[in-house]
Structures are given as C-alpha cells and as structure tokens.
C-alpha positions in Angstrom: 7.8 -5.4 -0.7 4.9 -5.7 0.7 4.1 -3.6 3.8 1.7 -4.7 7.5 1.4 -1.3 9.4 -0.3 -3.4 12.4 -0.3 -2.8 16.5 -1.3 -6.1 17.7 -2.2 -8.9 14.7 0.2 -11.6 13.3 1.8 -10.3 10.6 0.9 -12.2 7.3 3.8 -14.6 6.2 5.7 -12.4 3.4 4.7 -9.0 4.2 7.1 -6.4 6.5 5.6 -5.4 9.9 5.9 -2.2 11.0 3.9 -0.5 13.9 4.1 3.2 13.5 3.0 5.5 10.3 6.6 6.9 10.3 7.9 3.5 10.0 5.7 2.7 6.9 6.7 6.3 5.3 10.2 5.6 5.6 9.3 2.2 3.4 7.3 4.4 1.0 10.2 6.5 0.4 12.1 3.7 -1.4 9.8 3.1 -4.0 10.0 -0.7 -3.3 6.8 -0.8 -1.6 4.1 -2.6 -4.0 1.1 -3.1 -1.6 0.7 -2.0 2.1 -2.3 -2.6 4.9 -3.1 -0.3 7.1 -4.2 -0.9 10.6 -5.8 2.8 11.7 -5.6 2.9 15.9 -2.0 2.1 16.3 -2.1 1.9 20.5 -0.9 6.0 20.7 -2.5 8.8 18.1 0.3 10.5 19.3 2.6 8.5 17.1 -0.1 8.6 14.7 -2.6 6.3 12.7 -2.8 4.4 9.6 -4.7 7.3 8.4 -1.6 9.7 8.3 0.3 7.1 5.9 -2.2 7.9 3.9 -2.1 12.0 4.1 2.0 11.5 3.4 0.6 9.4 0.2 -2.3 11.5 -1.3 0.4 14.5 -0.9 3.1 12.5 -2.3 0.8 11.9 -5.0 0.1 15.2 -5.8 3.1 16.9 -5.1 5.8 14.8 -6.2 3.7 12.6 -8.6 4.2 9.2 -6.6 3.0 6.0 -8.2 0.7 4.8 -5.3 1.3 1.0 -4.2 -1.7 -1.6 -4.1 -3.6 -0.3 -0.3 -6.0 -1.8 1.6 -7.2 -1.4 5.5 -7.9 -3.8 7.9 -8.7 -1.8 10.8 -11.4 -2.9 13.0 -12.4 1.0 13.8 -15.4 0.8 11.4 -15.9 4.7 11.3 -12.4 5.2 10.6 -11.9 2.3 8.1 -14.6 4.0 6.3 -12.5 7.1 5.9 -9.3 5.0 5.5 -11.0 3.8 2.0 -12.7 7.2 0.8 -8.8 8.5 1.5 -7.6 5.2 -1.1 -10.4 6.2 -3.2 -9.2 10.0 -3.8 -5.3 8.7 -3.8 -6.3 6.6 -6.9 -8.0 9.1 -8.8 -5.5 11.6 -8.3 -2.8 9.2 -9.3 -4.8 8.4 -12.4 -5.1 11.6 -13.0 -1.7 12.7 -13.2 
C-alpha cells in the first residue's frame, strides 16, 4: 500500500490519503505500507506534522527493528522538507544497519 499523508493536494491515483500523522502510524503498524509521502504542515501542529511519522519510524527502526518503507516528502515548507529528508537519510542508515 502505498501511503499520501497530505492536507490539501489531490491525492495520487493508487495511493491511501490520510491527513494526520496518527493516521499514517496506524498504516505503518500493519506492515503493508511499501512507500509513503509526507506532506510536513498538516493545517494544525497540534495534531502533528509529517515530521512526527517519521520520529515514530526512526524509533520503530531502532527499537523494534522495522523494515522502513520507500519515503519521500513533498512538502512545500522548504526549511522543514530539508529536515524531513536528513530524518529519511538517518532512518535508512539505521535500518541498514541493523
């Protein structure tokens, strides 16, 4: 499955929308997940940001020794994109690493 953690864009034909970081965790959880885009400013940082899906993930990773799925971002916050991709970065070479 392929996962669309998005506020406001279409949703790409054969991926699963969701609009909140808990929503996309949930998804992780199953194990079915085999790529996901992150959006980071979801509309509330109460809620949370793309960025905490991938905090759950690098801790997942550690932790529990999660297989990561493919990740990329498509956030238009440049600054936080930026730390969205050192964050994929680290996730992958702790994956590899385990």
């Amino acid at each position: 499955m392929k996962v669309y953690l998005d506020d406001v864009r279409d949703t790409p034909e054969g991926w699963v929308r969701v609009y909140w970081p808990d929503e996309a965790i949930e998804l992780l959880k199953t194990g079915e997940v085999t790529e996901i885009s992150l959006d980071h400013d979801l509309g509330d940082d109460n809620r949370g940001t793309g960025y905490d899906v991938l905090l759950w993930l690098e801790r997942e990773v550690v932790v529990a020794g999660r297989t990561p799925p493919k990740m990329k971002v498509h956030s238009a916050n440049t600054a936080a994109g930026l730390r969205m991709e050192q964050a994929i970065a680290t996730i992958m070479r702790l994956s590899r690493g385990s």
